[in-house]
PABABA-233907 format. One record per atom (N, C-alpha, C, CB): atom name; residue number from 1; x, y, z. Coordinates in pm, 1 decimal. Glycine has a CB too. Example, Ala and Ser with C-alpha at 12.3 -4.5 7.8 and 13.67 -1.06 7.14 Angstrom:
// residues 2
ATOM  N  1  1319.0  -569.0  780.0
ATOM  CA  1  1230.0  -450.0  780.0
ATOM  C  1  1320.0  -330.0  780.0
ATOM  CB  1  1130.8  -447.3  904.6
ATOM  N  2  1285.0  -225.0  708.0
ATOM  CA  2  1367.0  -106.0  714.0
ATOM  C  2  1290.0  3.0  787.0
ATOM  CB  2  1408.4  -59.8  572.5
// end
This chain:
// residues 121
ATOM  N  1  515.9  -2912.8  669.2
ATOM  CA  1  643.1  -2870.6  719.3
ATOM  C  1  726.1  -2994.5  749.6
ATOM  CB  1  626.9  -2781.5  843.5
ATOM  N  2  811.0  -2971.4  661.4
ATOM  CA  2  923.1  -3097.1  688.3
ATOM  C  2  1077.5  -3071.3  797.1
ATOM  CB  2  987.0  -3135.6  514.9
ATOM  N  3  1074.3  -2956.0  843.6
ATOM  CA  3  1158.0  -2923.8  929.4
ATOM  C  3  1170.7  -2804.5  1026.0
ATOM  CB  3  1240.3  -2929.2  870.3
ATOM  N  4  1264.7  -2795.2  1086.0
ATOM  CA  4  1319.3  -2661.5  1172.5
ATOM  C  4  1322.7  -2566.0  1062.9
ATOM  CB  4  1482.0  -2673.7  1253.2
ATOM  N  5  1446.5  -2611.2  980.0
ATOM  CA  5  1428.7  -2476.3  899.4
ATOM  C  5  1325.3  -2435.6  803.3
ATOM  CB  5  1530.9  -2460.4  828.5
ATOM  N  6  1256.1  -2500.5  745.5
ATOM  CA  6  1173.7  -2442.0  690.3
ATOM  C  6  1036.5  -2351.5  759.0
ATOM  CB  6  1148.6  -2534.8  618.5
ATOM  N  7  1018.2  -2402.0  894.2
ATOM  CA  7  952.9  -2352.8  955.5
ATOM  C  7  1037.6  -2210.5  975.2
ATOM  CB  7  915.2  -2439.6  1058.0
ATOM  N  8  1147.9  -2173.3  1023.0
ATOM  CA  8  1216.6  -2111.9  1078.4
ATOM  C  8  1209.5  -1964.6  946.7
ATOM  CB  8  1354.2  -2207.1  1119.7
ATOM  N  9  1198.3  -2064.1  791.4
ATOM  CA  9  1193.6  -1965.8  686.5
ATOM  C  9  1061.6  -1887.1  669.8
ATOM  CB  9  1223.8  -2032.8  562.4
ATOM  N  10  939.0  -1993.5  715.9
ATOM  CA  10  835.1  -1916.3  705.2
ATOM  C  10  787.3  -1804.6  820.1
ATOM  CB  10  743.3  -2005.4  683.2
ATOM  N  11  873.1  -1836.3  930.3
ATOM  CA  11  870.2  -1718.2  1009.1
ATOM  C  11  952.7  -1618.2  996.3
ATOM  CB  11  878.7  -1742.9  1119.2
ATOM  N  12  1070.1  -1594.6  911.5
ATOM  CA  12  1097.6  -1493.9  832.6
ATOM  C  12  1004.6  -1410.9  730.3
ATOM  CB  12  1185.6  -1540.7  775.2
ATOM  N  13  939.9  -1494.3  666.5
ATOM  CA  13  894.4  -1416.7  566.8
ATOM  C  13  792.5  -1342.3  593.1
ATOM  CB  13  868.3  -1479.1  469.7
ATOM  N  14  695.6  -1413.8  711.4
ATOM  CA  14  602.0  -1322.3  767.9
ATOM  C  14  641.3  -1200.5  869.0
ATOM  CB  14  513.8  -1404.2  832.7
ATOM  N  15  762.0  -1242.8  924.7
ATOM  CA  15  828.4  -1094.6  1003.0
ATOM  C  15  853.6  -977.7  926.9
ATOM  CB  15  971.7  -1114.5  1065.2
ATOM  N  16  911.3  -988.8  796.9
ATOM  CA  16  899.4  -918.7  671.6
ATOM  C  16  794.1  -864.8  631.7
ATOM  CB  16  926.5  -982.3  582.6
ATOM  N  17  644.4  -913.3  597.4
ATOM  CA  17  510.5  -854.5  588.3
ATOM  C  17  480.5  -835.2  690.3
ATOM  CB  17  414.8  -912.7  532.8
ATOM  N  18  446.1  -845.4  849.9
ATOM  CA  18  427.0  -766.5  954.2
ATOM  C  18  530.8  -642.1  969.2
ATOM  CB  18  428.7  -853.8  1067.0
ATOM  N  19  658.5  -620.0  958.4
ATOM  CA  19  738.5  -466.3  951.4
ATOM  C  19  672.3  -395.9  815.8
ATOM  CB  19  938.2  -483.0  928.7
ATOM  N  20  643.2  -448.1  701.2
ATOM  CA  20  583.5  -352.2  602.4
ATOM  C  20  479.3  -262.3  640.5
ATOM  CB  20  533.0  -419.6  498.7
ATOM  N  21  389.7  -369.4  718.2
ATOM  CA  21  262.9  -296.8  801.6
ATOM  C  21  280.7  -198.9  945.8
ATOM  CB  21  167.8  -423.8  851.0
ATOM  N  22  405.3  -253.6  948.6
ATOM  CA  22  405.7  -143.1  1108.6
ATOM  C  22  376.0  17.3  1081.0
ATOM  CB  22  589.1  -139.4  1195.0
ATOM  N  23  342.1  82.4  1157.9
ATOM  CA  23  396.3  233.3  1095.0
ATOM  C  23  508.6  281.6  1153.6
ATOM  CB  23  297.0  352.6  1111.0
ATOM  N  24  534.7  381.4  1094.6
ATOM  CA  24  660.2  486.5  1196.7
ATOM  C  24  613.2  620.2  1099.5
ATOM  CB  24  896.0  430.7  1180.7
ATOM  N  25  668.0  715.9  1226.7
ATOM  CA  25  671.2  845.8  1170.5
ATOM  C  25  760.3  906.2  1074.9
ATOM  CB  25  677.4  914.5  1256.6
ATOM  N  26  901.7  843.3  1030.2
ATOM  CA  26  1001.1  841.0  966.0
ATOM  C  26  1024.8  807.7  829.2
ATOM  CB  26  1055.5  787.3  1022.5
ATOM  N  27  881.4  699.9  829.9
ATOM  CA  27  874.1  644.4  689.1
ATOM  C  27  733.1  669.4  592.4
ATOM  CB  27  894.3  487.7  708.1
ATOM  N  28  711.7  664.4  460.7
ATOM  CA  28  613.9  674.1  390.3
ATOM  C  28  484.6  593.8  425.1
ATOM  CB  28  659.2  650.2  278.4
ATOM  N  29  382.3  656.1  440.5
ATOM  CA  29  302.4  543.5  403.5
ATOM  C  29  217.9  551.6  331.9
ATOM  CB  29  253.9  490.3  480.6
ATOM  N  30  124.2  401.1  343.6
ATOM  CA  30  59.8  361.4  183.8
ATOM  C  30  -85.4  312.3  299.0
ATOM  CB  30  174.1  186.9  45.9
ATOM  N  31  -167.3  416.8  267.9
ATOM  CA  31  -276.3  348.7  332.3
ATOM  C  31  -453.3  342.3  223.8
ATOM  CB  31  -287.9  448.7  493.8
ATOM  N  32  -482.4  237.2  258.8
ATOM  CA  32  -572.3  178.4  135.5
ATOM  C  32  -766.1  168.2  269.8
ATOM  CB  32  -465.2  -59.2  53.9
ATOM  N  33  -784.3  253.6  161.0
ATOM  CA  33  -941.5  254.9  227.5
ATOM  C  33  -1003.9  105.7  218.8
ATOM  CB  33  -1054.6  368.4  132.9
ATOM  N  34  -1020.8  28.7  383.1
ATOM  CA  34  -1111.2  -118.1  367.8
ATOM  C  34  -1235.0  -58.3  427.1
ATOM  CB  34  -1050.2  -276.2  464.5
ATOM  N  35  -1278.0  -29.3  432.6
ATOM  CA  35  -1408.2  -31.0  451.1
ATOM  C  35  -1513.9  -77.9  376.4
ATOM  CB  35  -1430.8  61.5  467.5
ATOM  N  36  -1638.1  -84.3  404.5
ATOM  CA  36  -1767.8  -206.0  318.9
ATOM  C  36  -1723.6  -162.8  170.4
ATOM  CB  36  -1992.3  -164.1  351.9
ATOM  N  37  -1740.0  -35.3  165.6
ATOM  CA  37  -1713.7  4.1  2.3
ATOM  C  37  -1640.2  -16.8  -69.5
ATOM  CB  37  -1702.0  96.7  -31.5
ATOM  N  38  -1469.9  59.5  -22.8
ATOM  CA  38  -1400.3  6.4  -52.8
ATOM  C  38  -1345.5  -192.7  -98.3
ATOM  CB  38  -1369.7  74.9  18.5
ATOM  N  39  -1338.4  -256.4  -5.5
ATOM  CA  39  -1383.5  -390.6  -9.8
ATOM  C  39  -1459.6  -407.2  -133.9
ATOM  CB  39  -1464.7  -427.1  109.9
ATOM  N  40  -1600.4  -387.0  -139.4
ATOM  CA  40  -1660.1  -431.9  -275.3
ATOM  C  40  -1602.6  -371.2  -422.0
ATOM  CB  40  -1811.5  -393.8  -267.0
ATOM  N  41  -1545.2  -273.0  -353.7
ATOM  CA  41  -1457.3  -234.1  -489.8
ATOM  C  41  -1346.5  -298.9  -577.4
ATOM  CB  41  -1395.9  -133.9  -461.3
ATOM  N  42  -1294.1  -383.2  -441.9
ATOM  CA  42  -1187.2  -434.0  -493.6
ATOM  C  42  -1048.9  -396.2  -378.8
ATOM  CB  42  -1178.7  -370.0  -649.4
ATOM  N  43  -1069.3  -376.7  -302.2
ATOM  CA  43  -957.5  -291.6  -228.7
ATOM  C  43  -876.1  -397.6  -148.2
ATOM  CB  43  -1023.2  -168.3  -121.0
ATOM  N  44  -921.0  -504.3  -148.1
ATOM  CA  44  -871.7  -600.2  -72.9
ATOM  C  44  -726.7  -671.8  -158.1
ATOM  CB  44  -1001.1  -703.9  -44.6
ATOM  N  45  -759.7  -679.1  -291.1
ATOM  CA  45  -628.0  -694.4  -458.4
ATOM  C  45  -526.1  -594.2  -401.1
ATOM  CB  45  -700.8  -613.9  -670.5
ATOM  N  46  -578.9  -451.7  -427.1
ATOM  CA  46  -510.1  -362.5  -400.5
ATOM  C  46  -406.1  -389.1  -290.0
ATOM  CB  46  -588.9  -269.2  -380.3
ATOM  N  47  -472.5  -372.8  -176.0
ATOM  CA  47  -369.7  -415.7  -42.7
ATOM  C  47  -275.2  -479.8  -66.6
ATOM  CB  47  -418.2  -493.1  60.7
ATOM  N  48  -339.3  -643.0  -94.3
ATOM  CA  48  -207.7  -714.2  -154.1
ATOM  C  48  -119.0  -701.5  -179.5
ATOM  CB  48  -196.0  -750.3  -220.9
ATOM  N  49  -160.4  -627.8  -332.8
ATOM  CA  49  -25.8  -575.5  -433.8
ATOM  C  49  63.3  -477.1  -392.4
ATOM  CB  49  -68.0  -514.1  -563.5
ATOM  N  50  18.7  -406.9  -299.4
ATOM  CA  50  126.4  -296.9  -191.5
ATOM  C  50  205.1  -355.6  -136.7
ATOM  CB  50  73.0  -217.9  -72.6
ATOM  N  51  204.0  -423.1  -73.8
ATOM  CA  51  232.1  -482.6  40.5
ATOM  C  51  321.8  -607.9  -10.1
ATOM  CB  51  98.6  -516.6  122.1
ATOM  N  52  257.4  -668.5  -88.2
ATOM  CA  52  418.3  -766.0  -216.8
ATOM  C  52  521.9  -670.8  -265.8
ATOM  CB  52  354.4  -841.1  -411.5
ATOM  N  53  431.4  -587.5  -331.3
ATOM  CA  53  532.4  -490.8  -460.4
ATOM  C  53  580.8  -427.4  -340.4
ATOM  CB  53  448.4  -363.1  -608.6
ATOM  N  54  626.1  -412.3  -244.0
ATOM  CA  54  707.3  -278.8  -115.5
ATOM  C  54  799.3  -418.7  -61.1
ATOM  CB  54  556.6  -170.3  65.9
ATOM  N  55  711.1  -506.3  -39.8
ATOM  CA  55  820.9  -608.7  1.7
ATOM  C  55  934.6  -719.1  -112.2
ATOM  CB  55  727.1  -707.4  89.7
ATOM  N  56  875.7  -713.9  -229.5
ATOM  CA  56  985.1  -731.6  -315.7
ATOM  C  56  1067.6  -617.5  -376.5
ATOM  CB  56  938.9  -800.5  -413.0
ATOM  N  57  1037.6  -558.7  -310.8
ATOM  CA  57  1158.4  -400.7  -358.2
ATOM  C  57  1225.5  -421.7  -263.6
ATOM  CB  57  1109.5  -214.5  -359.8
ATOM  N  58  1184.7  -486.5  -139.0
ATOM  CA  58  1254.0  -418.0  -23.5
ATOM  C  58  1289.3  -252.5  -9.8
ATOM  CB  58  1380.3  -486.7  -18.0
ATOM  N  59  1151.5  -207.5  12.8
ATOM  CA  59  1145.0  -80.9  31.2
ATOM  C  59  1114.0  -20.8  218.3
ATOM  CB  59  1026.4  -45.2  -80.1
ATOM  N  60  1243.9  -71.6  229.6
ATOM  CA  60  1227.8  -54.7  391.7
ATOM  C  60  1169.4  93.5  483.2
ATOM  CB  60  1381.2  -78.7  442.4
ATOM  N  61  1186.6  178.2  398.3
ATOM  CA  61  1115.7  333.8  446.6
ATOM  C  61  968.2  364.4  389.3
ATOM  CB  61  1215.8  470.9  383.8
ATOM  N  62  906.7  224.2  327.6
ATOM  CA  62  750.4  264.8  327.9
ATOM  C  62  663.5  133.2  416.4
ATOM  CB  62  687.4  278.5  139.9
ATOM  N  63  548.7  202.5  482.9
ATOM  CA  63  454.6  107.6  538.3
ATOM  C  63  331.8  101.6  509.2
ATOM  CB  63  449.4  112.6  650.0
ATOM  N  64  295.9  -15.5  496.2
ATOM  CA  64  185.1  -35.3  418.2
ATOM  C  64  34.6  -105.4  538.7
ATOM  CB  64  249.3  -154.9  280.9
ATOM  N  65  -76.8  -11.9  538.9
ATOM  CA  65  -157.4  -32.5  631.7
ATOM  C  65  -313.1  -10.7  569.3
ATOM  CB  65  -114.7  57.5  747.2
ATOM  N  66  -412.9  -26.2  655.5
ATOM  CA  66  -538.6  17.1  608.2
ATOM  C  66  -635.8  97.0  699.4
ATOM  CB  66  -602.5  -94.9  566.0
ATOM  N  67  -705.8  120.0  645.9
ATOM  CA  67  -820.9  223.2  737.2
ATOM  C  67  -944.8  179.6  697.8
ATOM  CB  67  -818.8  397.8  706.6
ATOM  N  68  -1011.8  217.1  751.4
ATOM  CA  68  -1185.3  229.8  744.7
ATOM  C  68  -1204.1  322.7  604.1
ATOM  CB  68  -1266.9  328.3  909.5
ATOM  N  69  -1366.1  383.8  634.3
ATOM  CA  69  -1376.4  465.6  512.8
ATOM  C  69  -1286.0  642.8  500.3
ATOM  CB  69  -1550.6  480.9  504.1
ATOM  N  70  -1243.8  669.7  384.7
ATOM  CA  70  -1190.5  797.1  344.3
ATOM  C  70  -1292.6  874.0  313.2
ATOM  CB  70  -1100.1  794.1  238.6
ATOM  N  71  -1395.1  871.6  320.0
ATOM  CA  71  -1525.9  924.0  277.1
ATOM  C  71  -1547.1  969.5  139.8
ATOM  CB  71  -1558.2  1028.5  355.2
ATOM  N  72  -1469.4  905.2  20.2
ATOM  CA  72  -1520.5  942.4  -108.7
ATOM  C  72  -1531.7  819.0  -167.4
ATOM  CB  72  -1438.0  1039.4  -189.3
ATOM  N  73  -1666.5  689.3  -130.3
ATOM  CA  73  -1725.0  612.0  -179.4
ATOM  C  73  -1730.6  603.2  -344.3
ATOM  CB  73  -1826.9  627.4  -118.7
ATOM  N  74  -1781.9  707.1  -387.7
ATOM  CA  74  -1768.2  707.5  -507.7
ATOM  C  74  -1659.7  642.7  -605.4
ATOM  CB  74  -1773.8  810.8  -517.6
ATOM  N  75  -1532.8  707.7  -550.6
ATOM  CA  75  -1416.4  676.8  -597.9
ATOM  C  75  -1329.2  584.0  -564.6
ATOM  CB  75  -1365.8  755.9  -595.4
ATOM  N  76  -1390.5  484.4  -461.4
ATOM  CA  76  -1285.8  339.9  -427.1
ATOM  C  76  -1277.6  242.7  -548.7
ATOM  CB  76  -1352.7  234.5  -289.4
ATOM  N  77  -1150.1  166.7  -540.8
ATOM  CA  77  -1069.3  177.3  -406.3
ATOM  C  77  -1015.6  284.8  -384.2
ATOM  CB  77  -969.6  93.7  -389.2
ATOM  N  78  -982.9  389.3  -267.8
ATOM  CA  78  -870.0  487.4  -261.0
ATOM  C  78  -800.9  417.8  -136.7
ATOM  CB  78  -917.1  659.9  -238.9
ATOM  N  79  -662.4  500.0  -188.4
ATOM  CA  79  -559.0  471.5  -129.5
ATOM  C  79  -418.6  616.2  -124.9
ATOM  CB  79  -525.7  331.7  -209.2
ATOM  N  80  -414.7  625.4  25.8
ATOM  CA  80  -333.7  788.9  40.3
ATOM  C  80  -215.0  698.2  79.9
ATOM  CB  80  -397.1  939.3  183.1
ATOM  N  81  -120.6  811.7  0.9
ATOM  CA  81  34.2  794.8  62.6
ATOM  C  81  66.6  935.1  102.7
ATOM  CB  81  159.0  733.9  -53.8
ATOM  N  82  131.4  917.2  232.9
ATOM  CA  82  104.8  1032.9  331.2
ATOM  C  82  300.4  952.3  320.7
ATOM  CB  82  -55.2  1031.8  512.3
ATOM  N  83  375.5  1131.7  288.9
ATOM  CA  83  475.5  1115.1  320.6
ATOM  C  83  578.5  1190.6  419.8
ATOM  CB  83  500.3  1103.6  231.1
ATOM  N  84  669.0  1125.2  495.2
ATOM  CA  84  755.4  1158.9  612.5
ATOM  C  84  741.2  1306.8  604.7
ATOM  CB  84  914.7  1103.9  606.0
ATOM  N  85  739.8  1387.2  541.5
ATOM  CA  85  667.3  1569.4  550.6
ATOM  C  85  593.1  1596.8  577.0
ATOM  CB  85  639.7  1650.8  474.4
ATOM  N  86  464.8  1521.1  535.9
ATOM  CA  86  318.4  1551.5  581.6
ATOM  C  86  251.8  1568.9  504.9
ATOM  CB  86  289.4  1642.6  652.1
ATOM  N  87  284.9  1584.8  387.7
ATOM  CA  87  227.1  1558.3  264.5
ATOM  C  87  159.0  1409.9  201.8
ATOM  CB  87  328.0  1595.6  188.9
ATOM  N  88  20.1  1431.2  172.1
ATOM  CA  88  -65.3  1380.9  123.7
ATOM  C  88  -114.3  1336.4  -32.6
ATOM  CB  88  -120.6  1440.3  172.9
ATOM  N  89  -80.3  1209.5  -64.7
ATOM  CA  89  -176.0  1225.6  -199.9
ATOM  C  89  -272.6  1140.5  -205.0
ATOM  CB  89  -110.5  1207.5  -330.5
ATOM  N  90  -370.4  1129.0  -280.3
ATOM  CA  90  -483.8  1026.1  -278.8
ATOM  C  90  -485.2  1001.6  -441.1
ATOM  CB  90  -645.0  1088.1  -205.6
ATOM  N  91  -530.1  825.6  -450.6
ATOM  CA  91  -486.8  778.1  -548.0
ATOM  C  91  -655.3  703.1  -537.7
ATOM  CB  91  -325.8  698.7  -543.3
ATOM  N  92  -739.1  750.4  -649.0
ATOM  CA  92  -886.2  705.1  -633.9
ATOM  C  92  -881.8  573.0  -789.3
ATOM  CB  92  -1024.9  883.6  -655.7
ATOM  N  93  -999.8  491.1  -755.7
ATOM  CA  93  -988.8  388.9  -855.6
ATOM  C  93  -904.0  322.5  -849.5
ATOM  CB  93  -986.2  416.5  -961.8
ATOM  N  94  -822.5  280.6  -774.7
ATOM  CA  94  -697.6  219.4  -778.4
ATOM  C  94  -724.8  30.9  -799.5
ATOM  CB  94  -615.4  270.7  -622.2
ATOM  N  95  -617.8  -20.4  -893.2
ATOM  CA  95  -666.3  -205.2  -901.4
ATOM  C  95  -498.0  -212.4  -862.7
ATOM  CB  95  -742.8  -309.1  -1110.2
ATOM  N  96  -517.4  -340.2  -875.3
ATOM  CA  96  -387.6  -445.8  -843.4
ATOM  C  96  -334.0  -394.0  -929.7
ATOM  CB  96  -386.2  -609.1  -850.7
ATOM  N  97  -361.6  -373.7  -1050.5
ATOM  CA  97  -260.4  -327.6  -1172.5
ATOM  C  97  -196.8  -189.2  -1217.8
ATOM  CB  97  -323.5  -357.8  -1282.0
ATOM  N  98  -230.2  -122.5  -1122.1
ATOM  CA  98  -219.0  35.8  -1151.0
ATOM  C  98  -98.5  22.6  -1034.6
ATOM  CB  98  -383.0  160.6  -1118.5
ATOM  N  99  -95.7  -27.3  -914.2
ATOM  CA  99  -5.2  -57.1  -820.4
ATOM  C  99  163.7  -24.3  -820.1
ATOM  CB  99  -27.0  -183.9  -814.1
ATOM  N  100  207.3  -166.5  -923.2
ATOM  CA  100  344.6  -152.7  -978.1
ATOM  C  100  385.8  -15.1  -1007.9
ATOM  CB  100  358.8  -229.9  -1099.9
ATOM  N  101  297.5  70.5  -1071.0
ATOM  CA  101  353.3  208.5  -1166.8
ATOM  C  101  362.7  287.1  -1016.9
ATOM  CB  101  215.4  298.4  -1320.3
ATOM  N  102  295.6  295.5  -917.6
ATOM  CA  102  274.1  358.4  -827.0
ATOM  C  102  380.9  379.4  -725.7
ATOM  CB  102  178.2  313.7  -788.5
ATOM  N  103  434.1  238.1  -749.3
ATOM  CA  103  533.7  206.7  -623.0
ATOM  C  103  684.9  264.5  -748.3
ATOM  CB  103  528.1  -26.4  -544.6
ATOM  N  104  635.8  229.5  -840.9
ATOM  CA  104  752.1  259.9  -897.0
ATOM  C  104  808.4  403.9  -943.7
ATOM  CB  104  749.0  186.1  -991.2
ATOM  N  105  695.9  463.8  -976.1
ATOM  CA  105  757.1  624.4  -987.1
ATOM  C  105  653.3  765.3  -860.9
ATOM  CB  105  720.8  677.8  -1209.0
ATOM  N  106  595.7  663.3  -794.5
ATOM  CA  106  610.4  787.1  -672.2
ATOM  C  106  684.2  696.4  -579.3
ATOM  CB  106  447.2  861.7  -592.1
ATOM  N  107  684.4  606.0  -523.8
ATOM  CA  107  734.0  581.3  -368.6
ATOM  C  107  881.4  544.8  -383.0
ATOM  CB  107  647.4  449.5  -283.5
ATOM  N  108  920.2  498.3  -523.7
ATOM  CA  108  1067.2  503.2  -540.9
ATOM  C  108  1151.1  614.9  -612.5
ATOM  CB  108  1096.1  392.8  -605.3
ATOM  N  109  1031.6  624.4  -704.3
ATOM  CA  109  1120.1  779.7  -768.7
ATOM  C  109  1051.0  910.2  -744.6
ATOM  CB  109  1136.9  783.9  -948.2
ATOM  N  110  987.0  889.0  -638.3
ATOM  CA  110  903.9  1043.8  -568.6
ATOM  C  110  822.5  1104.9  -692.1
ATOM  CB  110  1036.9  1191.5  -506.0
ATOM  N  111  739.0  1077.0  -779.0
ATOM  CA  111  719.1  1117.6  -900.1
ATOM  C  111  538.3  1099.0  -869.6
ATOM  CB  111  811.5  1019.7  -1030.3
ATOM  N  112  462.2  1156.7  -825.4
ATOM  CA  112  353.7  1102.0  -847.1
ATOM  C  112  252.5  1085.8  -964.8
ATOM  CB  112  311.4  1141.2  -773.8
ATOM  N  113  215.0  1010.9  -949.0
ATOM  CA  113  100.7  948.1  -1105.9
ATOM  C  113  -22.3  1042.4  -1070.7
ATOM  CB  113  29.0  725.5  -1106.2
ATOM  N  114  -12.4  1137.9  -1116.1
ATOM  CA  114  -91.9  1235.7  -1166.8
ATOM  C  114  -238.4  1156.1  -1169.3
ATOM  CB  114  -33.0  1292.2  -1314.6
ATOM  N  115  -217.7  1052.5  -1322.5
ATOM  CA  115  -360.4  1053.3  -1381.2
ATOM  C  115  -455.5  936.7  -1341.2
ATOM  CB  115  -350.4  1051.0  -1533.6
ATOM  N  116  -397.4  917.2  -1159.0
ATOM  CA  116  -454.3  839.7  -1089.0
ATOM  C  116  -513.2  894.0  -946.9
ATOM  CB  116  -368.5  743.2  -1081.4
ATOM  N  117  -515.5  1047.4  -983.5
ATOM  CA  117  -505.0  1080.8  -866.4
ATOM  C  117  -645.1  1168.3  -817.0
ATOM  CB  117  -373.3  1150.9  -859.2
ATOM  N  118  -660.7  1199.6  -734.0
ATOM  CA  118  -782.0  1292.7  -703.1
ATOM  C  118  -818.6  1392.8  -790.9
ATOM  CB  118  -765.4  1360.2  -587.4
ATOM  N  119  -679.0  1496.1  -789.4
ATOM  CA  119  -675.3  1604.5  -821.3
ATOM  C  119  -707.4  1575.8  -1021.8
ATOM  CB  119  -523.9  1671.4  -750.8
ATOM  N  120  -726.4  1481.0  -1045.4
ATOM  CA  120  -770.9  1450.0  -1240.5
ATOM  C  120  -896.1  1381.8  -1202.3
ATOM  CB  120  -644.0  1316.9  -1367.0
ATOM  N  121  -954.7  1413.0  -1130.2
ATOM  CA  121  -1108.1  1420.4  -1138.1
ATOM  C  121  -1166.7  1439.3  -1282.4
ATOM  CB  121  -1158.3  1540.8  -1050.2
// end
């Protein structure tokens, strides 16, 4: 760190990824199973890529958080987006790379990806 401001920038950018993670009841969220399983699955990529891809959208009405286990081991990483209605979807197998499509036609264009989802078992 060579100054005030740059310091001053990197405490912007992390105020930015701590509000992604906050929750509220008002806004979408994106929550990604960490637990042991999850984790060895890979769920830790996943997180990541939420949590970049929501904050380079600047998608200020979704939050991005984690939980323990969802109890379907089998199928991690999973990851539910539970939206401001109360509505639920679960997104099983999920990588860093399936992510982008995710954020892009359910959490921006309300569209969910079907052939990532529980229910295409």
């Amino acid at each position: 760190m060579k100054s005030l401001e740059e310091l001053k920038a990197i405490r912007d950018k992390m105020k930015n990824t701590v509000n992604i993670r906050e929750e509220n009841s008002d806004k979408i969220r994106v929550v990604v199973g960490m637990a042991t399983c999850g984790i060895a699955a890979g769920a830790r990529p996943v997180l990541s890529a939420f949590t970049e891809e929501v904050a380079k959208r600047n998608l200020g009405n979704v939050t991005v958080s984690q939980t323990g286990c969802i109890g379907i081991c089998q199928y991690e990483p999973v990851v539910e987006v539970y939206e401001a209605d109360g509505s639920k979807t679960t997104y099983i197998k999920m990588t860093a790379d399936k992510v982008a499509k995710v954020v892009t036609d359910h959490l921006v264009n309300g569209n969910v990806v079907k052939e990532y989802t529980v229910a295409n078992m």
